[in-house]
N, C-alpha and C positions, 0 to 999 in steps of 0.2 A: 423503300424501293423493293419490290418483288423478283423472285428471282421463275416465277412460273412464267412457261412458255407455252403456246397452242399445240400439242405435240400430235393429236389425233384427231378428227368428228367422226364422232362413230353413228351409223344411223342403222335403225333396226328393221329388217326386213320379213315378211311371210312367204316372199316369192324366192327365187334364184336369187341368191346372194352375186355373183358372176355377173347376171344378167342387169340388174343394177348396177353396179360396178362398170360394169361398158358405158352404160347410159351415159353416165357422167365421166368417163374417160372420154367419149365420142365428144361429150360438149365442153370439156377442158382442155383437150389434147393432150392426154395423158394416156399412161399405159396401165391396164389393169398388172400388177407383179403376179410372178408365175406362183404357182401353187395354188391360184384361187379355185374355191369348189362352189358348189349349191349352198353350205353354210357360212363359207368366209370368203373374203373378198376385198383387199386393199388396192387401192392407186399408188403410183410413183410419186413422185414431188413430196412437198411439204406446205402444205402441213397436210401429214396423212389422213386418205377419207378409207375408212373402214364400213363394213357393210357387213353384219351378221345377221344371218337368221333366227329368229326368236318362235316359239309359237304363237304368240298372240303378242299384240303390239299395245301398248298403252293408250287405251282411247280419249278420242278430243282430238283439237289441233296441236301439231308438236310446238315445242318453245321454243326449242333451238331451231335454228334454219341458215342455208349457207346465202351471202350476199353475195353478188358478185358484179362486177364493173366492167365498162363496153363505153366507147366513144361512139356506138353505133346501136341502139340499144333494139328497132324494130326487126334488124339483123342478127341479131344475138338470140332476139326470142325466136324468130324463122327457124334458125339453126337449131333451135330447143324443142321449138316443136315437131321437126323434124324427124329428130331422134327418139320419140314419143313422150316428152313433154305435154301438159294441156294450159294452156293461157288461162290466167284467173282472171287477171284485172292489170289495169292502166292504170296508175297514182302519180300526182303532185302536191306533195303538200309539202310546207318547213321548206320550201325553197330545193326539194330533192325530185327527182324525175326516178320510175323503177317500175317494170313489172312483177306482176306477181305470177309465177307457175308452180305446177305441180309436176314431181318427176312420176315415173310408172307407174308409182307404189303410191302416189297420191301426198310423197313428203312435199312440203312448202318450200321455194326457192324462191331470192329476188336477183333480178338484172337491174342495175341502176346505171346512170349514165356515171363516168369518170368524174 
C-alpha cells in the first residue's frame, strides 16, 4: 500500500500564468487564490492546479493531461469552448465516450461522460 497522494498538477505556461488559471477556474468553478501573478497561479480545491510560467515549454504533446467528467458531455465542451477552449475531437472507444480539447495555451484536456 502507498501512502502518496495527488497533491498538485502543475502545468507549464509561456503566457499569463493568472490568465490560464482563470480559464480553468471559469470551467471548474473554482477560484484562482489570491496572490496569483503573470508567473504563478494556483486554484482552490484539491487537488491543486498550479500554473507557472517557464520560458520555453517541452515540445511534442504533453503526457500528463487532466480528465474530467459531466453527465452532459456536449454541454461541458460548449461551456469549454466558451471560455476559450478549442474542440479536437469526438471519441468512443473501450466502451468510454469523451472529448478531446485544448486549453489557450494549446494543453490537452478530456471531458468524458460520468
Amino acid at each position: 500500500m502507498s501512502d502518496l497522494q495527488v497533491a498538485n498538477i502543475t502545468t507549464d505556461c509561456t503566457g499569463n500564468a493568472t490568465e490560464l488559471a482563470q480559464f480553468y477556474a471559469g470551467l471548474l468553478g473554482r477560484a484562482v487564490n489570491p496572490g496569483a501573478s503573470e508567473y504563478f497561479a494556483a486554484l482552490s480545491g484539491s487537488p491543486t492546479l498550479m500554473f507557472i510560467r517557464v520560458p520555453d515549454r517541452t515540445p511534442g504533446k504533453n503526457s500528463v493531461h487532466i480528465d474530467l467528467h459531466t453527465d452532459d458531455i456536449p454541454a461541458a465542451v460548449e461551456r469549454a469552448v466558451s471560455l476559450g477552449a478549442k474542440h479536437v475531437g469526438d471519441f468512443d472507444e473501450y466502451g468510454a465516450r469523451w472529448a478531446t480539447l485544448t486549453d489557450p495555451e494549446g494543453n490537452l484536456f478530456d471531458i468524458g461522460a460520468s
